[in-house]
N, C-alpha and C positions, 0 to 999 in steps of 0.2 A: 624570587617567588615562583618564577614559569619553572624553573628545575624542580624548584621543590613539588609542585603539581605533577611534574613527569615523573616524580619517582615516587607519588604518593598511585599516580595512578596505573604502575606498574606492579607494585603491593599488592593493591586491589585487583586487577588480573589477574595475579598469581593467585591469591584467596576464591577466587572465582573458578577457578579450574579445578581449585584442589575442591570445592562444593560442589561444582558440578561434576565430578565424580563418583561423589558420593550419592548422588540423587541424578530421579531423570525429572526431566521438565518442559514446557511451556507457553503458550499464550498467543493465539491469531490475531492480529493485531487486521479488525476489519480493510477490507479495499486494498489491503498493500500488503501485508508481511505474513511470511511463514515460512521456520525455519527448521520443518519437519525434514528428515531423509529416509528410506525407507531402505537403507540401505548400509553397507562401512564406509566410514568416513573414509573422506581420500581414496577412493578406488579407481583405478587406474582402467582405460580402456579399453574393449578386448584388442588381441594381438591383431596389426596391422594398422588401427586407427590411425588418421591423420594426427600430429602430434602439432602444438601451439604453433603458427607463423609458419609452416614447412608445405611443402610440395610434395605429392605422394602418385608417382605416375602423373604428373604435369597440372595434378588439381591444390588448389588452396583452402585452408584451412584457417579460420578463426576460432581461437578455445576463449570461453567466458567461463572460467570459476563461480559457480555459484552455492548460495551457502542451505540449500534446500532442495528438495526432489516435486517437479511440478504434479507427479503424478502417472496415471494411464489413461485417467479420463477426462482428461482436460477437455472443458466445449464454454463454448459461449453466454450459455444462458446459466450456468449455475459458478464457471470459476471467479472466484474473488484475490485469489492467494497474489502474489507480488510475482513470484515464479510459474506460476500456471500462466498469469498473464502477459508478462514477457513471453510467454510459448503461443500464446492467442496472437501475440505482435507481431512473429514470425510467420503466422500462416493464414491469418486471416487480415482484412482489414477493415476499418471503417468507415462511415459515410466523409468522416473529417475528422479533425484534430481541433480541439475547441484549446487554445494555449495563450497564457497571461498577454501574449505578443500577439494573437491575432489567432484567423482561422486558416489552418493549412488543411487545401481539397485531397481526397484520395477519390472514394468510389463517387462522391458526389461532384458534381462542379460547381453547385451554386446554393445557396439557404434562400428564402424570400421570404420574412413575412408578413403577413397581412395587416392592413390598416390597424384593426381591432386587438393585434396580437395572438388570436386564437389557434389560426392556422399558420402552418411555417410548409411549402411550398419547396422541394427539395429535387434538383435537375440531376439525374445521374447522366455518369460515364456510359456509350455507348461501344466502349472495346476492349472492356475487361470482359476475362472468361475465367471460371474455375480452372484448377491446374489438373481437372479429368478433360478440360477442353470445351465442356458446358458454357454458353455465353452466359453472365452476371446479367440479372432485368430487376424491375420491380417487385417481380414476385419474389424473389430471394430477400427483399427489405420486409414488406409486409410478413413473411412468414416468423423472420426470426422476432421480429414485434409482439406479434400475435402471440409466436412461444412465451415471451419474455411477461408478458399479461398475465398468461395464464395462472392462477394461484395455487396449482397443482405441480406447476412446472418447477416449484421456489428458487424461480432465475434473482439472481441476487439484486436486480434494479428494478423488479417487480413494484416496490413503494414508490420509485418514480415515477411511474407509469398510471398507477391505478391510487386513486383518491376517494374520497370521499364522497364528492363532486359525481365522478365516473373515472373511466379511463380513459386513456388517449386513445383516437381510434385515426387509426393506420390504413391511410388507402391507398390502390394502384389508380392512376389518371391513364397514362399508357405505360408503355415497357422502358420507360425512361426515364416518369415524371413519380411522383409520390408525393401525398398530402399529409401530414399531423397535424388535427384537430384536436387543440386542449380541451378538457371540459370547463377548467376557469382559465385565465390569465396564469400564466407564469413564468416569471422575468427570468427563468432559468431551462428555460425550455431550449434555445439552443443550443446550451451546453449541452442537456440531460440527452438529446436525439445524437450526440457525438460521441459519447460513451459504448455505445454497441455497438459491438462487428460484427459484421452480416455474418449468415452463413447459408449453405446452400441447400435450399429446399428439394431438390428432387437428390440430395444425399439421405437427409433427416427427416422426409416428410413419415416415414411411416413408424419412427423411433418412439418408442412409448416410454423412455428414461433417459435425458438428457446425462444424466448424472452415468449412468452404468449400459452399455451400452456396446459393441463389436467397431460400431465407426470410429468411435473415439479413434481406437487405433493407427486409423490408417485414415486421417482426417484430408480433408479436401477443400482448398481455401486460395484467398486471390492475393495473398501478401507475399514480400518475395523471397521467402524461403518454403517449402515444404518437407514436413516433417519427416526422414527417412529413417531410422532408429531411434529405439527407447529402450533401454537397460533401467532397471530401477533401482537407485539410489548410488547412480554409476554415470548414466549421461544421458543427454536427449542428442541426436545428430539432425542436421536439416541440411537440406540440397539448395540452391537455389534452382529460382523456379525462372525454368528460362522465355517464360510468357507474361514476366511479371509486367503489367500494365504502363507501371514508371520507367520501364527498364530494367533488363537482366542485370542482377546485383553483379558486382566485382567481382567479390569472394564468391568460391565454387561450394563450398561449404562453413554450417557454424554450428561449433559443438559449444553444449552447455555442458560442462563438465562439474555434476556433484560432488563437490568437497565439503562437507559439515565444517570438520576440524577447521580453524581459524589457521593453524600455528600450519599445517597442512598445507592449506590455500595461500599463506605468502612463501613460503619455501618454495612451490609450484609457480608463483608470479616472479619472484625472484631467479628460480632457477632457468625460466623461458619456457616451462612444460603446459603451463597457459601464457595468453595474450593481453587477458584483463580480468580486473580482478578489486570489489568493492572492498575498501577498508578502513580502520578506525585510524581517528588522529593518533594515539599512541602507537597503533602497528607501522602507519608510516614515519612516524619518529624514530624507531629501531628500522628503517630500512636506509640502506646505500639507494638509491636511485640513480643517481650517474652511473656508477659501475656495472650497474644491472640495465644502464637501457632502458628504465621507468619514466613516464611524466604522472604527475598527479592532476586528474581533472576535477575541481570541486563544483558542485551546483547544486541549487537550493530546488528543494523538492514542494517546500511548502508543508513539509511533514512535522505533525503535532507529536513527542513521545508524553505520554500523559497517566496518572495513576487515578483507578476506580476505587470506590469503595462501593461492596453490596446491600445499597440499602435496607434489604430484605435482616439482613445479621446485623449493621450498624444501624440501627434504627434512630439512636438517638442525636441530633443534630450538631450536640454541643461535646458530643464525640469525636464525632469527623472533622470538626473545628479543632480541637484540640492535636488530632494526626497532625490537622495541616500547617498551623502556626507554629510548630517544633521543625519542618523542613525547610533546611538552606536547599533550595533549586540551584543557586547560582555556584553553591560549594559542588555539586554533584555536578554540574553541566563544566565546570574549570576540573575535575578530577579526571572526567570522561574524554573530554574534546580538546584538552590543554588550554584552547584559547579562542579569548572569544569570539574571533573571526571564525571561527570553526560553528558558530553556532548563535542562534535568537533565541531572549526568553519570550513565550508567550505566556501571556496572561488570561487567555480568554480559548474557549474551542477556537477560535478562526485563528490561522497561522499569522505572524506579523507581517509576512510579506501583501498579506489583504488589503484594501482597498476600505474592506468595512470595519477590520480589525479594530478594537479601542480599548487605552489600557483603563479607561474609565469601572472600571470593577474591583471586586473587594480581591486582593493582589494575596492577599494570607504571606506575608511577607514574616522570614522568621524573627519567632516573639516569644520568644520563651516561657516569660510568667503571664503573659494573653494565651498559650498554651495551657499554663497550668491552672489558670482560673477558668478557664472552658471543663479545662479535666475533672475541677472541684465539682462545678456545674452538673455535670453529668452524672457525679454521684458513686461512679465509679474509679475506686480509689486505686487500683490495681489491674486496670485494662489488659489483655495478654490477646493477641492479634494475631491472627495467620495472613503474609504476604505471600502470593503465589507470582513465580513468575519463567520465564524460559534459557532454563541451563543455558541451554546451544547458543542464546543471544546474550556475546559475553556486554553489552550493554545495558540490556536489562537486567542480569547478574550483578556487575557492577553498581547500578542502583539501588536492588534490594539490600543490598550491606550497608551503602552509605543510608537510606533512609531507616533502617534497624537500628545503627547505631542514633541517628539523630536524636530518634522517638525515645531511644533508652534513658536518655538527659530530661526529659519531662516523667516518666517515672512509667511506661507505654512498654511493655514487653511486646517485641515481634518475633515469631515465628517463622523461617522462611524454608519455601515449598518450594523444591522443582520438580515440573511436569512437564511429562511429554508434549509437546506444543499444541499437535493434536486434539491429543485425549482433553488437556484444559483448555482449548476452543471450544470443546462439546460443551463442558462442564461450566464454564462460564456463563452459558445460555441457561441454565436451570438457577432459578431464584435460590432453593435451595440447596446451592453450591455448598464446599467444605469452606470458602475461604470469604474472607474479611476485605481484603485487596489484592488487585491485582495490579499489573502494565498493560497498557495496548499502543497503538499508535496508526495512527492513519494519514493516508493522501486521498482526499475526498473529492478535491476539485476544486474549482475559483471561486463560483458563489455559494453565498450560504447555506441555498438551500438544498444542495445537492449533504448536505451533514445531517439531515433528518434522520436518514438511520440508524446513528447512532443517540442521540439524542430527546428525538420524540417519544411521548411513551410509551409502551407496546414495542418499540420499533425491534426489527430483527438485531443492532448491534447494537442494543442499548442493555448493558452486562452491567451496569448501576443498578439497575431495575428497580429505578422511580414510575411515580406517577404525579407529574406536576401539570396540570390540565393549561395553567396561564403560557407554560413555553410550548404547548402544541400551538396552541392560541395565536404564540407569537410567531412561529411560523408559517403558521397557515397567511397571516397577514403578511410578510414580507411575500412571501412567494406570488400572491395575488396583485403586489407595489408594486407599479412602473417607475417609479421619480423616484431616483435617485437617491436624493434628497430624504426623501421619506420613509426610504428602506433603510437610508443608516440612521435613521431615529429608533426603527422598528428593532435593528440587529444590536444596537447597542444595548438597549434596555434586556433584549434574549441573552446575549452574553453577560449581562448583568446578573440575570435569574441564573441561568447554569450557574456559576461562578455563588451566588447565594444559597447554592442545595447541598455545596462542599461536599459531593458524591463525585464531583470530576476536578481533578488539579492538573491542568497543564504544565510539564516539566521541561520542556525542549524542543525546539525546533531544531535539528542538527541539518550541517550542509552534508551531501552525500560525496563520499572520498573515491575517485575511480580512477585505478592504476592502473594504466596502459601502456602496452611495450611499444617502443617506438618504430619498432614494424608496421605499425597500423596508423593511417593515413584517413584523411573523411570525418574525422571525428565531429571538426563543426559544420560537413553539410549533413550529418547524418542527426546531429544536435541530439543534445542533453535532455532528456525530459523524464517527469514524474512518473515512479514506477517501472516501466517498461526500458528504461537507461536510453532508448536509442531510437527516436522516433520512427526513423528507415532505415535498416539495416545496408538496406543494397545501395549508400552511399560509402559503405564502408572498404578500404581499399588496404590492402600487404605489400609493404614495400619489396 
């Protein structure tokens, strides 16, 4: 049976290249992914580059393959992409690292908070400096806060910040000390003050566009690498920064090397011309890895891949029921991953690796004539569907065929669209999109309620584009829960409701597959983490 999977879902890749050929394509997957390039696939360095794992005049180099171009103007308060923020990890840092396992300190040393919960009490570093030489203080926290408030500013954590309630307000005590005062309780407040990286006020204080900007360029930050070249749709280069607080990294340099191409970027990991390099379970099934020097690192991200429908076009309920009881999940996630160590179903928005996660929900397990009696139901005898999704991501590719064909078996004609990733990130926010369904997938974070954005109504990544007034409701109640206890009463009945609007279907949790030449050294002090691959790069070491 496992052969027969590998070769079904080698078929299906090949079907997938040759469609994404023929068409461009698709789809920001909030908080984490985007697999835009601005550039030719595979483009090789300019001449003299430091080349993967080599020495070049006595310096070291580490190459990261990656499958998108972060951009020119990357900054802190508006990037959300997977690869911008990997480039914000490199140069900036944050107050902490809020992780399943605990809390690791950077700029800050300590959280504290208060009896009542309102206020959380935060002790900084007193010998970090920017890499212009500027000492790090309080003011550099409250500023970038204050940006991040602002509703002009559309910093992408903005909904965490600012409520209904009010907003958080962000003070200096001394040049060392800082206070967050919530306007209500919120058992996620922790977390939510970990998510942003400072940045430095007397760079950006007189910047009137976060987004578009001349600093972007030539950014100034306290993490330890800073950023020394940017080619577009070619590589980003970074130096290590040798004031970095924790210690000057190992490595003398770390390029991100843009490679779109899939088939490109393992020929490049294989050949040694990068060092590492994320991949799918079928690409590392067609690779040698002993002979190449490869180990495979697998780690769970916590990431949801999931399919939308826009309520705005499906209006009818017994519609969207009828898409979703025609799809085998479990056929698609054993075509895609081989195997199901490769990968969790989830049944709910919250990944299963959660804590609050419950498979207590309506699961739309496939049902074929429960399909087609939803289909009678709806009156529409001959439905005909546009599925949007993103060429370049040959996993989402690979999905749109298997769920086209599924649908086709209940009598469901799909259409499928590839778009530029981009262009349908834009287009996805407008209700009156062209498309019927799409793919997104996200890494949101540990607790719940940091998922409001996609979710809530109104919310910036809610591309369903419902209005269910009861699950704002029920967030707004969780988020205000202390007890434990009472939040997973509150989360489960919410994951209940999503799960009843059949406008979001959870398709996959996959592990992330990370192939590294065995040159490189540090892996587990530099640890695995969500999104950004590498919690601190300057643990990482060349043999």
């Amino acid at each position: 049976m496992k052969k027969s999977l590998k070769k079904i879902g080698l078929a299906l890749m090949t079907s997938m290249l040759v469609l994404g050929a023929l068409t461009a394509c698709g789809g920001k997957d909030p908080g984490a992914e985007n697999n835009t390039s601005s550039g030719a696939a595979g483009e090789t360095t300019k001449a003299g580059e430091s080349l993967a794992g080599t020495k070049t005049g006595g310096e070291s180099t580490f190459t990261y393959a990656i499958a998108g171009d972060p951009g020119a103007n990357v900054n802190v308060i508006t990037t959300s992409d997977r690869f911008g923020l990997m480039t914000i990890k490199m140069i900036y840092s944050p107050l902490y690292m809020y992780n399943a396992d605990g809390i690791n300190y950077f700029l800050a040393k300590s959280v504290e908070p208060s009896e009542d919960k309102l206020t959380y009490t935060v002790h900084l570093r007193d010998d970090v400096k920017w890499s212009d030489g500027e000492k790090f203080t309080a003011d550099d926290v409250v500023f970038t806060f204050d940006a991040m408030e602002k509703e002009e500013n559309a910093g992408w954590a903005y909904s965490q910040l600012v409520y209904p309630e009010g907003s958080v307000k962000v003070a200096k005590v001394d040049d060392y000390t800082v206070t967050f005062t919530m306007p209500v309780v919120n058992a996620a407040a922790e977390e939510m003050i970990s998510q942003i990286f400072i940045m430095p006020k007397h760079v950006y204080e007189n910047v009137t566009s976060f987004e578009n900007n001349e600093v972007n360029s030539k950014p100034v930050g306290t993490g330890p690498y800073v950023m020394s070249e940017y080619s577009a749709g070619s590589y980003v280069k970074f130096t290590k920064n040798e004031n970095y607080f924790l210690g000057a990294p190992a490595i003398d340099n770390i390029v991100y090397r843009i490679i779109e191409n899939e088939n490109t970027a393992k020929t490049a990991i294989q050949s040694g011309e990068v060092d590492a390099w994320i991949g799918t379970p079928t690409q590392v099934e067609q690779m040698d890895l002993k002979s190449n020097n490869l180990t495979v690192h697998p780690y769970q991200e916590g990431r949801v891949g999931y399919l939308m429908m826009n309520s705005k076009r499906m209006t009818d309920e017994n519609l969207r029921k009828a898409v979703l009881y025609a799809i085998d999940k479990k056929a698609i996630a054993d075509a895609i991953f081989l195997d199901a160590a490769n990968y969790d179903l989830p049944w709910s928005f919250m990944p299963p690796n959660s804590e609050f996660f419950t498979e207590d929900v309506e699961k739309y397990g496939q049902d074929l004539e429960k399909s087609k009696e939803f289909l009678a139901a709806s009156g529409n005898k001959a439905p005909e569907l546009t599925l949007a999704y993103s060429a370049t991501d040959s996993i989402q590719s690979t999905t749109a065929i298997l769920v086209q064909e599924q649908l086709q078996k209940v009598g469901i004609k799909v259409n499928l669209t590839g778009v530029d990733s981009t262009a349908l990130s834009q287009q996805m926010k407008k209700e009156d999109n062209a498309y019927d369904m799409y793919f997104g997938g996200y890494i949101m974070g540990i607790d719940p309620d940091t998922f409001t954005s996609l979710f809530e109504s109104g919310s910036g990544f809610n591309y369903m584009h419902y209005n269910y007034p009861e699950i704002d409701e029920l967030f707004s109640q969780g988020r205000k829960e202390t007890d434990k206890a009472k939040r997973k009463e509150i989360y489960t009945k919410l994951q209940q409701k999503i799960q009843d609007t059949a406008c979001f279907y959870p398709l996959y949790s996959n592990k992330r597959l990370l192939v590294v030449s065995d040159r490189v050294t540090g892996i587990e002090d530099a640890k695995l983490v969500p999104v950004y691959t590498f919690e601190d790069t300057s643990k990482l070491k060349l043999k």
